[in-house]
N, C-alpha and C positions, 0 to 999 in steps of 0.2 A: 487455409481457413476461409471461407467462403460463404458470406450469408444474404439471402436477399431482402427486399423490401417489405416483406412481414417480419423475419428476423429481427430487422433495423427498427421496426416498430416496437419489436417484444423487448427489444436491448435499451429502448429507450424510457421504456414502462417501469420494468423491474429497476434499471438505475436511479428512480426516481422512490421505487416502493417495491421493495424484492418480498411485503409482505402479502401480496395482495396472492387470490387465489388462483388457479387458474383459469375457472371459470371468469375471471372478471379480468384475467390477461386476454385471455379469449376474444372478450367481447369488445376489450378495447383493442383489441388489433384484427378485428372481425372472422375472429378464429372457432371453431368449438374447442372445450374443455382438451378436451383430450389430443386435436392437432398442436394444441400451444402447449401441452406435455409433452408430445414427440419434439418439438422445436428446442425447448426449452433442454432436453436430455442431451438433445446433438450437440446445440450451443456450447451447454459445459463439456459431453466428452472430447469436441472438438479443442476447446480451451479458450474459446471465445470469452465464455462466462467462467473465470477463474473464481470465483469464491461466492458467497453471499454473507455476505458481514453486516453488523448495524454499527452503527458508529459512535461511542462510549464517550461521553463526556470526562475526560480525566478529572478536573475538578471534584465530581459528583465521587468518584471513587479511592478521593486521596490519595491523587498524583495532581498538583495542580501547577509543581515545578515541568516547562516545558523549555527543550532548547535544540536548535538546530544545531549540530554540532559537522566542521568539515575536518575532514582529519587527512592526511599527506603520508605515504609508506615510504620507510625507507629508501626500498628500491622496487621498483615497476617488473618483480619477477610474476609467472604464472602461479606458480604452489604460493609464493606468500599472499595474492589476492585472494586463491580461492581458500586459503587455511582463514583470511579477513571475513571473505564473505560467509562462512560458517561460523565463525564466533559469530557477527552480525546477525542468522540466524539463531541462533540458538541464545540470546541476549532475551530475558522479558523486560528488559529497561529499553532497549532498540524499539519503536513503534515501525518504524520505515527506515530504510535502507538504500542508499543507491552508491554504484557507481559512476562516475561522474566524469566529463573531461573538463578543462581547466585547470586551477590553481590547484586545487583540492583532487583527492583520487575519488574520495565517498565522501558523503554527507548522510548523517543518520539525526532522526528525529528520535529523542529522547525524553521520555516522562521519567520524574521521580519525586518523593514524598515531599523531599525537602532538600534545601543545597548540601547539606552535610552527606544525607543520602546520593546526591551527583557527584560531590566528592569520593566516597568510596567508589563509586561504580568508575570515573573516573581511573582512579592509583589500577582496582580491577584489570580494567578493560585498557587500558592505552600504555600509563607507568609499567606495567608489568609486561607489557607485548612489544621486545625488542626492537620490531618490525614498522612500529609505528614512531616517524619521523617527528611527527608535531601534528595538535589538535587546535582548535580555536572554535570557541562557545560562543553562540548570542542565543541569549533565554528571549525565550518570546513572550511580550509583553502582553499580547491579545490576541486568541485565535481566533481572526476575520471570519474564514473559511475555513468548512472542514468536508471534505467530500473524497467519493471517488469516479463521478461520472466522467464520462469519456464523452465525446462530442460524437455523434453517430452518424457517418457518412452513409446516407442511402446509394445502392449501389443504381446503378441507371438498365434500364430493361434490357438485355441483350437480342 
């Protein structure tokens, strides 16, 4: 994956405002319309540019219970991580997902209505999956920050 110094321009444009058109990505990374289309198609088929998402206030939408949750597997096999990493997809209570090194194997960011609601998805998702050793919750009191930009390293002229 391979991008250069307009690239780094456009990747830093859209991270900031993936609504903007292309003419005015264009112009801000001194492109015409339609080269910063070509760019912009590579970027993502290349997988540089994984998604364009807006980024949803959970409050606003009646989830305003949030908690980082790290959770420990029984045992550090291949199939029971990737049988995890699939329930983790496929969870709409999971916002984000990682696997982790440390104490913890993953860490998943979790919205829900209300604690009774974390409860259930809880007994769900962890009590009921053998595989899972032990969880530990901290709800988050205030979300500082919420983003997804990436710091964009310009590549240097070769």
């Amino acid at each position: 994956m391979r991008y250069d110094r307009t690239d780094a321009r456009i990747l830093e444009i859209v991270q900031k405002n993936n609504r903007l058109t292309s003419d005015m990505i264009g112009e801000l990374a001194g492109l015409s319309a339609t080269a910063c289309q070509r760019r912009l198609k590579r970027l993502r088929s290349d997988g540089i540019i994984e998604s364009d998402v807006s980024i949803v206030s959970p409050k606003a939408v009646g989830r305003p219970i949030q908690m980082l949750v790290s959770v420990t597997l029984e045992r550090e096999r291949s199939d029971i991580i990737d049988k995890f990493k699939k329930a983790i997809k496929s969870s709409v209570d999971v916002v984000n997902g990682f696997y982790v090194t440390g104490d913890a194997d993953f860490v998943l960011y979790v919205t829900a209505r209300t604690m009774e609601d974390y409860e259930q998805f809880t007994r769900r998702f962890f009590y009921e999956n053998s595989d899972i050793k032990g969880f530990k919750t901290m709800v988050i009191m205030d979300r500082v920050k919420a983003g997804f930009a990436i710091p964009i390293d310009v590549p240097s002229e070769a």
